[in-house]
mmCIF file as Biopython writes it, N, C-alpha, C and O atoms, coordinates in Angstrom:
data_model
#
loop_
_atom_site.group_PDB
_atom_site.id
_atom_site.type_symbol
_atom_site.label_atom_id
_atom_site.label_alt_id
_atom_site.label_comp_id
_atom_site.label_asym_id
_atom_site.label_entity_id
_atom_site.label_seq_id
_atom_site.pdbx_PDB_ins_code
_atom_site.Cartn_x
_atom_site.Cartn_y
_atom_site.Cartn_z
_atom_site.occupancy
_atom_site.B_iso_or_equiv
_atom_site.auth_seq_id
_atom_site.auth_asym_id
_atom_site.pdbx_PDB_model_num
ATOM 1   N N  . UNK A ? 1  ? 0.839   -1.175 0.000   1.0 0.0 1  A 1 
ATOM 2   C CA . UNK A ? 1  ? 0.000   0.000  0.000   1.0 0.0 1  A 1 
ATOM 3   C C  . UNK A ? 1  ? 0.888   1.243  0.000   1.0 0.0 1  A 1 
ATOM 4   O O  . UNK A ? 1  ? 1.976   1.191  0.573   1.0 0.0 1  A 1 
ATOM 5   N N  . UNK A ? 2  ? 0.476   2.374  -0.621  1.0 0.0 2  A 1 
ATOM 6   C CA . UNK A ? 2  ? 1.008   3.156  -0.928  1.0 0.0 2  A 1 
ATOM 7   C C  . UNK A ? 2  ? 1.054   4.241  0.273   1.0 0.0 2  A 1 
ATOM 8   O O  . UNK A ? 2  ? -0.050  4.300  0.814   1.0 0.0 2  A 1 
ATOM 9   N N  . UNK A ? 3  ? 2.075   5.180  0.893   1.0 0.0 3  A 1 
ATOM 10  C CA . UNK A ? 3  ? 1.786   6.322  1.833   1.0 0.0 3  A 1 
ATOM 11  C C  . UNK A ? 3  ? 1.758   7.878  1.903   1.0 0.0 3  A 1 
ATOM 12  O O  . UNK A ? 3  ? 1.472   8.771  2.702   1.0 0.0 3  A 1 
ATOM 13  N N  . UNK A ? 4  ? 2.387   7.651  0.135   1.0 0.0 4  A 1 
ATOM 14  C CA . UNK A ? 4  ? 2.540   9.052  -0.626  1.0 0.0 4  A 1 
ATOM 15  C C  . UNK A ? 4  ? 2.006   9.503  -1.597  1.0 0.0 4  A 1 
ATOM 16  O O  . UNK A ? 4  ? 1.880   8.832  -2.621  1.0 0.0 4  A 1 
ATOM 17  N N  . UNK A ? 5  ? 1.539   10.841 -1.476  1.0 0.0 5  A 1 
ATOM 18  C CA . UNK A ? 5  ? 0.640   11.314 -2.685  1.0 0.0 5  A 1 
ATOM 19  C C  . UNK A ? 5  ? 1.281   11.900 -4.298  1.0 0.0 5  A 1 
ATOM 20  O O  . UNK A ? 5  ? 0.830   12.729 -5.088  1.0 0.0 5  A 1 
ATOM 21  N N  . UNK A ? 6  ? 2.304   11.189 -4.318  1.0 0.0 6  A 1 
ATOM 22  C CA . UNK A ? 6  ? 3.260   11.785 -5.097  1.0 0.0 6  A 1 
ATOM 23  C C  . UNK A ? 6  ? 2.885   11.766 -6.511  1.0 0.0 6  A 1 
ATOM 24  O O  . UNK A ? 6  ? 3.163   12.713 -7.246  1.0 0.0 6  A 1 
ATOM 25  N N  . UNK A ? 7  ? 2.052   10.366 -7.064  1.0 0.0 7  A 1 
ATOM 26  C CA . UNK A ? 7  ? 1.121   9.988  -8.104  1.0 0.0 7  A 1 
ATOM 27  C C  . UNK A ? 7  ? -0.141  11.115 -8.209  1.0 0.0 7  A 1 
ATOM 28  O O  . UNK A ? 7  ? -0.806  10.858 -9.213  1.0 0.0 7  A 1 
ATOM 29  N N  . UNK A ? 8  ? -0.495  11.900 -7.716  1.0 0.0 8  A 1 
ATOM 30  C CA . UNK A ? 8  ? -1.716  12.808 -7.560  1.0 0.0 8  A 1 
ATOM 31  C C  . UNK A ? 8  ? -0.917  14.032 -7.988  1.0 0.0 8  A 1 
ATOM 32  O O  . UNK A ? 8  ? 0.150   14.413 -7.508  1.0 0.0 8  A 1 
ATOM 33  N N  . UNK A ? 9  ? -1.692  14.635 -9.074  1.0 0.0 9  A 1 
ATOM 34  C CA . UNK A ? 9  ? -1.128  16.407 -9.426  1.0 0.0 9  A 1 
ATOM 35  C C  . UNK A ? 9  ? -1.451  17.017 -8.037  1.0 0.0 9  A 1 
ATOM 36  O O  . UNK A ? 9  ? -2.189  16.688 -7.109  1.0 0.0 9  A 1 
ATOM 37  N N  . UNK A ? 10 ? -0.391  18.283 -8.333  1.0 0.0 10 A 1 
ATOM 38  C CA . UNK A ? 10 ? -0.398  19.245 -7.034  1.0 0.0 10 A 1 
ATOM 39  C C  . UNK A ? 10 ? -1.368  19.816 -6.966  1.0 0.0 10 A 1 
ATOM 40  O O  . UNK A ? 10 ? -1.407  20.324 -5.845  1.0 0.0 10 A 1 
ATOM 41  N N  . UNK A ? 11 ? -2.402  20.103 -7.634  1.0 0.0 11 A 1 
ATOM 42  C CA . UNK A ? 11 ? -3.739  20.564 -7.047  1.0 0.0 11 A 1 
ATOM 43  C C  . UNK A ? 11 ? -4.561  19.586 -6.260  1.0 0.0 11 A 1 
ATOM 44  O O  . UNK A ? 11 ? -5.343  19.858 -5.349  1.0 0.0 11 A 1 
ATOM 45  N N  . UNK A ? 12 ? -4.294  18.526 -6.701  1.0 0.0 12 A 1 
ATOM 46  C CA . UNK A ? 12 ? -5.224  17.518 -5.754  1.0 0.0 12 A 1 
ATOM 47  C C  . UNK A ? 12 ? -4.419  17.030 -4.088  1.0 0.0 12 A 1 
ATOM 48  O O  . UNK A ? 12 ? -4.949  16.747 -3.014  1.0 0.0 12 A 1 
ATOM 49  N N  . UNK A ? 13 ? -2.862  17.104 -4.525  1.0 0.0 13 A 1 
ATOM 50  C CA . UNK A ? 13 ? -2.086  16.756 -2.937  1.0 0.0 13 A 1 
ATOM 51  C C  . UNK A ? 13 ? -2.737  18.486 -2.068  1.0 0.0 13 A 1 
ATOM 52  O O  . UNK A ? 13 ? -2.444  18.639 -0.882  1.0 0.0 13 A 1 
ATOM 53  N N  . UNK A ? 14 ? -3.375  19.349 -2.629  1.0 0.0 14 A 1 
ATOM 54  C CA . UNK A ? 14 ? -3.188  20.428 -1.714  1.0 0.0 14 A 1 
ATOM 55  C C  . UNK A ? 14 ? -4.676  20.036 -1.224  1.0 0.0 14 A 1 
ATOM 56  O O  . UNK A ? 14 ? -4.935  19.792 -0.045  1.0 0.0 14 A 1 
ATOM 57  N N  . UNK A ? 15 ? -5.770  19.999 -2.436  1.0 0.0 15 A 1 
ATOM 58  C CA . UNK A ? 15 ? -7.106  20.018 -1.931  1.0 0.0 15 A 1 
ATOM 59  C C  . UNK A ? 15 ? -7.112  18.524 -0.766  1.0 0.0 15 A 1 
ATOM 60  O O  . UNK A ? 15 ? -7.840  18.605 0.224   1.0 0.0 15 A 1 
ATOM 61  N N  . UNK A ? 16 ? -6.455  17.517 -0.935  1.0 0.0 16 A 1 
ATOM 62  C CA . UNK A ? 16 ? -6.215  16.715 0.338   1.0 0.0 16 A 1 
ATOM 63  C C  . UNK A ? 16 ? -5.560  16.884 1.284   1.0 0.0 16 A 1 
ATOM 64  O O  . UNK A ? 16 ? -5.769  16.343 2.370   1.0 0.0 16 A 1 
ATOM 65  N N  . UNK A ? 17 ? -4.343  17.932 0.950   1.0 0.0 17 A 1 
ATOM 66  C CA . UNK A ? 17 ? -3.751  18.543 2.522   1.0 0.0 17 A 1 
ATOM 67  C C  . UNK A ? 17 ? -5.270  19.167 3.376   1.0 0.0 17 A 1 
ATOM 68  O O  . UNK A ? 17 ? -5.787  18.734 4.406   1.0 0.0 17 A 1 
ATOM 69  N N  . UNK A ? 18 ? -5.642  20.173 2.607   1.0 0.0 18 A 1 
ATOM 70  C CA . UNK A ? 18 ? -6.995  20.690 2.955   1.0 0.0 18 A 1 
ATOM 71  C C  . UNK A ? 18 ? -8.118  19.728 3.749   1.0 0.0 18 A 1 
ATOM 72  O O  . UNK A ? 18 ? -8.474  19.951 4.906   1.0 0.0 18 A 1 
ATOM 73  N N  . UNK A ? 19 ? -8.499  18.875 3.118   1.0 0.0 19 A 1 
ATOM 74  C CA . UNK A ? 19 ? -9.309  17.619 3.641   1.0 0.0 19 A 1 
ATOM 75  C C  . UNK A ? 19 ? -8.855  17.581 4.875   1.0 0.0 19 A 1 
ATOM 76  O O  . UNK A ? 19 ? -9.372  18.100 5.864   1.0 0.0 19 A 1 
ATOM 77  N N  . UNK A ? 20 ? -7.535  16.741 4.792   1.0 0.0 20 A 1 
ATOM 78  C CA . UNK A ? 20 ? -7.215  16.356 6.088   1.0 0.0 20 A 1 
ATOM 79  C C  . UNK A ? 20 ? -6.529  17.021 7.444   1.0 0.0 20 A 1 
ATOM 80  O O  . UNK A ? 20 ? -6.278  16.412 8.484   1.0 0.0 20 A 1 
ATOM 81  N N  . UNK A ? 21 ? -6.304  18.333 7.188   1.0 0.0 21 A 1 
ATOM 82  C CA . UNK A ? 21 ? -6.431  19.248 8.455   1.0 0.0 21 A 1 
ATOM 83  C C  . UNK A ? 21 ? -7.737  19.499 8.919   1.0 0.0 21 A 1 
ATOM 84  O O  . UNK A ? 21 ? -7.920  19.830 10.090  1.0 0.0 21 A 1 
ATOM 85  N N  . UNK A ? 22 ? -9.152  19.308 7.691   1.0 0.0 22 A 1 
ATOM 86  C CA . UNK A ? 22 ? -10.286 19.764 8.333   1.0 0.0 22 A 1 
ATOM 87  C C  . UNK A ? 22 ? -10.811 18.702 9.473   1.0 0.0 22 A 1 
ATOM 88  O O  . UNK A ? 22 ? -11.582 19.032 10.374  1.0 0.0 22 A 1 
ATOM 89  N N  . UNK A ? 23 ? -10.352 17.560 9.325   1.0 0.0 23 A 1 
ATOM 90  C CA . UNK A ? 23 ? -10.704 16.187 9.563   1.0 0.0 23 A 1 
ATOM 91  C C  . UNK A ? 23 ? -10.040 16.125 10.908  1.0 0.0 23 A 1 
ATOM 92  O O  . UNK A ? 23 ? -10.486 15.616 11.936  1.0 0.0 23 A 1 
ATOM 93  N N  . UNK A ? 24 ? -8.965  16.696 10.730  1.0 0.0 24 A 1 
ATOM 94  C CA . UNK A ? 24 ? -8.339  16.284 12.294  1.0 0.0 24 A 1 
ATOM 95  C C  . UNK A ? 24 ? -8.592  18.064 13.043  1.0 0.0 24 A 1 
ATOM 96  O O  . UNK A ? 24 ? -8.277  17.920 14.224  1.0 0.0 24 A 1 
ATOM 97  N N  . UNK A ? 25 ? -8.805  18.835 12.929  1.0 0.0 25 A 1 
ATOM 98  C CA . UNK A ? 25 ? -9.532  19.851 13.346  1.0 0.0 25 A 1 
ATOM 99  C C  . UNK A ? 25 ? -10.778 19.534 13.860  1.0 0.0 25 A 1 
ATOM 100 O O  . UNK A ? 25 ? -10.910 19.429 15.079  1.0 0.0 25 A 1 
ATOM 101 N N  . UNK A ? 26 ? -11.765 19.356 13.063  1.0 0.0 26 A 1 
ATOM 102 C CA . UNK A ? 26 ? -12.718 18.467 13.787  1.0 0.0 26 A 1 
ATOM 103 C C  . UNK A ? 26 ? -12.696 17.772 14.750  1.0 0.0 26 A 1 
ATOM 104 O O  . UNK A ? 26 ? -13.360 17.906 15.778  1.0 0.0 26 A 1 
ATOM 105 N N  . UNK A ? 27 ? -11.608 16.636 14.385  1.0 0.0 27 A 1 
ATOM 106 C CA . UNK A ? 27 ? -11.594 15.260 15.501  1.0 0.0 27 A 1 
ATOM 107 C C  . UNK A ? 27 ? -11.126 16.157 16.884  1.0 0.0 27 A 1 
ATOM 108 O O  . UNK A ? 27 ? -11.680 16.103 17.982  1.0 0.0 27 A 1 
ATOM 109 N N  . UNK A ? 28 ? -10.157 16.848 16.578  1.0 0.0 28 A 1 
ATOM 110 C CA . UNK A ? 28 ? -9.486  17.963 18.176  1.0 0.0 28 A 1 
ATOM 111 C C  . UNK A ? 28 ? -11.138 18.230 18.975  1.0 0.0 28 A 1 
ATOM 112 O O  . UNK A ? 28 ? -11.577 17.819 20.049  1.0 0.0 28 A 1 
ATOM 113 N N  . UNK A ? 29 ? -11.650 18.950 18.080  1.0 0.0 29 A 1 
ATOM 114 C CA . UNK A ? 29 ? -13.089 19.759 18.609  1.0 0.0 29 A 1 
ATOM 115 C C  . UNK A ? 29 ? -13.976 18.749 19.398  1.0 0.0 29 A 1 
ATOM 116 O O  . UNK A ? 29 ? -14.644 19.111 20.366  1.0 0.0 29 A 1 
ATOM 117 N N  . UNK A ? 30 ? -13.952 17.495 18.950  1.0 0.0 30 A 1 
ATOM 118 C CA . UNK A ? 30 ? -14.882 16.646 19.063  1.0 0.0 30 A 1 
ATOM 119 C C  . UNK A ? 30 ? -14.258 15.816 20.428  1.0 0.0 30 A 1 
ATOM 120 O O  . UNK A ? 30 ? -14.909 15.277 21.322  1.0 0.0 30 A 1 
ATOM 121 N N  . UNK A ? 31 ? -12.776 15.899 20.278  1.0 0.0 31 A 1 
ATOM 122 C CA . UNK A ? 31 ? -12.523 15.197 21.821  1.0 0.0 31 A 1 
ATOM 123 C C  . UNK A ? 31 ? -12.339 15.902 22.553  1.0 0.0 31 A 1 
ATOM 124 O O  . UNK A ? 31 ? -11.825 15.410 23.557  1.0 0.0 31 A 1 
ATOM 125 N N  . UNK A ? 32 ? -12.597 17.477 22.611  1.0 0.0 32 A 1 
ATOM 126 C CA . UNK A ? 32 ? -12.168 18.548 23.375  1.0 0.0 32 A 1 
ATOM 127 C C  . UNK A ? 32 ? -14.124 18.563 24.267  1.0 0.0 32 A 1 
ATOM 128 O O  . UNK A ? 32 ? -14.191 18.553 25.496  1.0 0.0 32 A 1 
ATOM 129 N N  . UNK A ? 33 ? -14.822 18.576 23.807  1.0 0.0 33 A 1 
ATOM 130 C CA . UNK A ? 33 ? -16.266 17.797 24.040  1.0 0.0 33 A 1 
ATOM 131 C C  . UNK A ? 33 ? -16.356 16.719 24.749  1.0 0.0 33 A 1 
ATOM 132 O O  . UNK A ? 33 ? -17.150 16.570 25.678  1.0 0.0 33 A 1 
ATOM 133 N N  . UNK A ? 34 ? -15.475 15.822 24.321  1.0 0.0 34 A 1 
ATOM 134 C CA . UNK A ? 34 ? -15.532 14.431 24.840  1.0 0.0 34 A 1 
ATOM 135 C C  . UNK A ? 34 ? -15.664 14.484 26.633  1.0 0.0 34 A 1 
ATOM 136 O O  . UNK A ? 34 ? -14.819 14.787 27.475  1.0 0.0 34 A 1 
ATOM 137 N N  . UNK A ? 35 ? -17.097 14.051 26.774  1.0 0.0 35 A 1 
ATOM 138 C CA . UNK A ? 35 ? -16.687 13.633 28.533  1.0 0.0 35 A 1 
ATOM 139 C C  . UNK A ? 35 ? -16.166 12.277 28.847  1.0 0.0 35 A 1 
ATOM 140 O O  . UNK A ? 35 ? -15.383 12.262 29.797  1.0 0.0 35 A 1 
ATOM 141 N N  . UNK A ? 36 ? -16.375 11.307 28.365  1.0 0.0 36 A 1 
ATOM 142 C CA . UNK A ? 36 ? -16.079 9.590  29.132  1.0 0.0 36 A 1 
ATOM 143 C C  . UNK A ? 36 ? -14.814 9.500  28.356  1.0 0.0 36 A 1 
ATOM 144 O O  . UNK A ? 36 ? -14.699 9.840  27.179  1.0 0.0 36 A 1 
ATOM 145 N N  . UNK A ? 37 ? -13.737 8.945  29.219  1.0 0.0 37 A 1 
ATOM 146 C CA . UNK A ? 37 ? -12.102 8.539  29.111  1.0 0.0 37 A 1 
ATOM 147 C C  . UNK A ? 37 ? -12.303 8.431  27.542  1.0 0.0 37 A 1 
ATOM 148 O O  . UNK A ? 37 ? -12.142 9.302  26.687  1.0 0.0 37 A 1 
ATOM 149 N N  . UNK A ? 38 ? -12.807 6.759  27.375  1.0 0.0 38 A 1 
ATOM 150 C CA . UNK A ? 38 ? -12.340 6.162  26.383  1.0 0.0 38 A 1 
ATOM 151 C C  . UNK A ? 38 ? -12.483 7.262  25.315  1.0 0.0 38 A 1 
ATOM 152 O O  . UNK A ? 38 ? -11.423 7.216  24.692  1.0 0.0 38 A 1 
ATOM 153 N N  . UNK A ? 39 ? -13.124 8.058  24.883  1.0 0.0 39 A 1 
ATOM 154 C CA . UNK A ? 39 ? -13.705 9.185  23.842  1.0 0.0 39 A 1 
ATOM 155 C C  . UNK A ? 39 ? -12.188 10.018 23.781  1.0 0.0 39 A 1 
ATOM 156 O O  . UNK A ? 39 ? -11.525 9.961  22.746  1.0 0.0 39 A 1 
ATOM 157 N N  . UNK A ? 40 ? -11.800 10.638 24.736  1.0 0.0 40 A 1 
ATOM 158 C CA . UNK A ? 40 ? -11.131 11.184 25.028  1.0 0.0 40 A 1 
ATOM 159 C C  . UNK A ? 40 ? -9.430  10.969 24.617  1.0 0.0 40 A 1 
ATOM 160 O O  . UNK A ? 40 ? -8.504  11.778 24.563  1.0 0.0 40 A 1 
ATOM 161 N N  . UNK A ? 41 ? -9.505  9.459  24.358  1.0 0.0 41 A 1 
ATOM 162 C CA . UNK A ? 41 ? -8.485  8.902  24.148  1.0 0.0 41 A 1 
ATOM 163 C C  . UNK A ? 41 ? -8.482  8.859  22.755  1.0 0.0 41 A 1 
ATOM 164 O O  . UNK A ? 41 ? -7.289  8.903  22.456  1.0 0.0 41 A 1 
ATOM 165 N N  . UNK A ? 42 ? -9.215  8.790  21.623  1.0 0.0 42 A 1 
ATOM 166 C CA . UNK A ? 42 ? -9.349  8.438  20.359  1.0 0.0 42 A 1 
ATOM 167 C C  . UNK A ? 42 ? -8.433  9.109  19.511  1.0 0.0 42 A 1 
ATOM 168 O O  . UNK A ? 42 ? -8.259  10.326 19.575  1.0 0.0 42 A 1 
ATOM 169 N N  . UNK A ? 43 ? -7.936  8.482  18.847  1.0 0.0 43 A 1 
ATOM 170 C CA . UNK A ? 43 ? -6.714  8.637  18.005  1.0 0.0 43 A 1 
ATOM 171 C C  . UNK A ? 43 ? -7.344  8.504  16.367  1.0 0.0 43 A 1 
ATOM 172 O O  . UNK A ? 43 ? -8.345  7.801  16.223  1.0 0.0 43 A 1 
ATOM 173 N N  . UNK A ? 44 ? -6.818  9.101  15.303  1.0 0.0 44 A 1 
ATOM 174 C CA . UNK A ? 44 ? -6.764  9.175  14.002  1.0 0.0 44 A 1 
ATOM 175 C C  . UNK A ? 44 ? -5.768  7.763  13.796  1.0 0.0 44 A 1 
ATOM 176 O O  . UNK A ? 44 ? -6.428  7.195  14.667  1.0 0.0 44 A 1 
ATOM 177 N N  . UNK A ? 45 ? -5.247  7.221  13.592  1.0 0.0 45 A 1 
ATOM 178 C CA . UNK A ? 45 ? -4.672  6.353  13.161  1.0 0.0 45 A 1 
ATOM 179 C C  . UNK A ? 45 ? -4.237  6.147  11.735  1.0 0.0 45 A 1 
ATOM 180 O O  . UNK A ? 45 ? -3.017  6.133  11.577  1.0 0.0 45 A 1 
ATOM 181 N N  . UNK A ? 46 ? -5.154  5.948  10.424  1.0 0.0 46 A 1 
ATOM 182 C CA . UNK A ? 46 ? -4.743  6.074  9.465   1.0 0.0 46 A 1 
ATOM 183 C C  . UNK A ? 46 ? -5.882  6.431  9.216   1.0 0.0 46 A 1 
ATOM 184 O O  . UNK A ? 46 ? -6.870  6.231  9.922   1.0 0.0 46 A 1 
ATOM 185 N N  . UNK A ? 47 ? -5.810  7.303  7.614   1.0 0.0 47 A 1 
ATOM 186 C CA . UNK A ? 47 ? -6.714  7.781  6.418   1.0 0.0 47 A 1 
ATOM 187 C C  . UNK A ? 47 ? -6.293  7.077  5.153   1.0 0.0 47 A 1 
ATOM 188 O O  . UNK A ? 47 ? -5.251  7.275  4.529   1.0 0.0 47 A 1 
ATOM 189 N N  . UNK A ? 48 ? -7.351  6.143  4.841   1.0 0.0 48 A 1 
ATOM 190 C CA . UNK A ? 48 ? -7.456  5.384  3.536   1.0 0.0 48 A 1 
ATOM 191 C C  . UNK A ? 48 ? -7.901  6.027  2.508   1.0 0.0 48 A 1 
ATOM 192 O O  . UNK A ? 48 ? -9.058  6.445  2.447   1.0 0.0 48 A 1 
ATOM 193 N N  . UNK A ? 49 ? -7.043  6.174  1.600   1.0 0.0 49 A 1 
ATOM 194 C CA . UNK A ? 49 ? -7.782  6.496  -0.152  1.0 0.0 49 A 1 
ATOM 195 C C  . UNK A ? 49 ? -8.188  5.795  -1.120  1.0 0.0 49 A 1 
ATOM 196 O O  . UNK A ? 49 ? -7.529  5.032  -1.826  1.0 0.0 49 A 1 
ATOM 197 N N  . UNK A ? 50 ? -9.280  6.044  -1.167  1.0 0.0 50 A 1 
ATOM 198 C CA . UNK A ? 50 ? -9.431  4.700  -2.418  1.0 0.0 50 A 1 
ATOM 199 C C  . UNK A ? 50 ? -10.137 4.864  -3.673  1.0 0.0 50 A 1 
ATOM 200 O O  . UNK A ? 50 ? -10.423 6.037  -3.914  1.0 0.0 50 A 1 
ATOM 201 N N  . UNK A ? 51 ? -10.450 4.123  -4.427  1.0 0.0 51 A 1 
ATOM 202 C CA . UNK A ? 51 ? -11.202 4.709  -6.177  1.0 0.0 51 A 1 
ATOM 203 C C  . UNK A ? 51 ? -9.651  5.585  -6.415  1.0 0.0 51 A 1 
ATOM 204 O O  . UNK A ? 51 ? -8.500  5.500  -5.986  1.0 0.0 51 A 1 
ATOM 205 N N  . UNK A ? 52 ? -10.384 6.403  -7.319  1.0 0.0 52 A 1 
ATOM 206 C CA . UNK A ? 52 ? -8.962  7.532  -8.699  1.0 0.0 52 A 1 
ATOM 207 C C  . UNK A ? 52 ? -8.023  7.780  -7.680  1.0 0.0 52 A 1 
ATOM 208 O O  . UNK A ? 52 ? -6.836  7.639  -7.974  1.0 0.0 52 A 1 
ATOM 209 N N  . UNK A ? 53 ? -8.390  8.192  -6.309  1.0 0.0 53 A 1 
ATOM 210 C CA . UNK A ? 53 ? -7.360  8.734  -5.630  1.0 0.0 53 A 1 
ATOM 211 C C  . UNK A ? 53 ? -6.555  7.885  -4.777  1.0 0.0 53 A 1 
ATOM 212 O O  . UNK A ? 53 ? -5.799  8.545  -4.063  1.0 0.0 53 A 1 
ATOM 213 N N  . UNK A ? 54 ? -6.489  6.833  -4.648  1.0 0.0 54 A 1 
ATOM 214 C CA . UNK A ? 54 ? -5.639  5.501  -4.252  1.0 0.0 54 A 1 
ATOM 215 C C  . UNK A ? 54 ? -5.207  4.855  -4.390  1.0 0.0 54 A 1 
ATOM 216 O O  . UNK A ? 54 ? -5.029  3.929  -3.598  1.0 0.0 54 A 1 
ATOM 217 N N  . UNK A ? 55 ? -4.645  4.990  -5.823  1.0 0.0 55 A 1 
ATOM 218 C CA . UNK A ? 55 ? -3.802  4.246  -6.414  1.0 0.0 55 A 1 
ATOM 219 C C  . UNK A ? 55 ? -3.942  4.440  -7.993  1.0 0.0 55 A 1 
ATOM 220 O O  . UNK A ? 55 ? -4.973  4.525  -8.659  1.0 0.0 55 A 1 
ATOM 221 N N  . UNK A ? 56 ? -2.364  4.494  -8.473  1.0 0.0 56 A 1 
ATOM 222 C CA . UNK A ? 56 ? -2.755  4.832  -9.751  1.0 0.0 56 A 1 
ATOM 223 C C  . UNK A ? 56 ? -2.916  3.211  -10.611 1.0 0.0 56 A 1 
ATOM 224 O O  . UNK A ? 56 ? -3.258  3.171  -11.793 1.0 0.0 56 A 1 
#
């Protein structure tokens, strides 16, 4: 599996830089909310791409 967007033109590695700061911006907001431990603990781990944008 692939971990680099290097196959994707630079307009699309930016509009997915974009994506994925909104995504983990969110996730911050959402455990900053979080009352019960386990919530609190939740981690991003990986972001899968898949279809046109996951492989050429």
């Amino acid at each position: 599996m692939r971990s680099d967007l290097d196959h994707l033109p630079a307009n699309k590695q930016r509009e997915l830089a974009r994506v994925l700061q909104l995504i983990f911006e969110e996730f911050e907001d959402a455990l900053a909310l979080a009352t019960q431990d386990w919530k609190r603990k939740g981690r991003i781990l990986k972001v899968v791409l898949y279809g046109s944008y996951g492989a050429p």
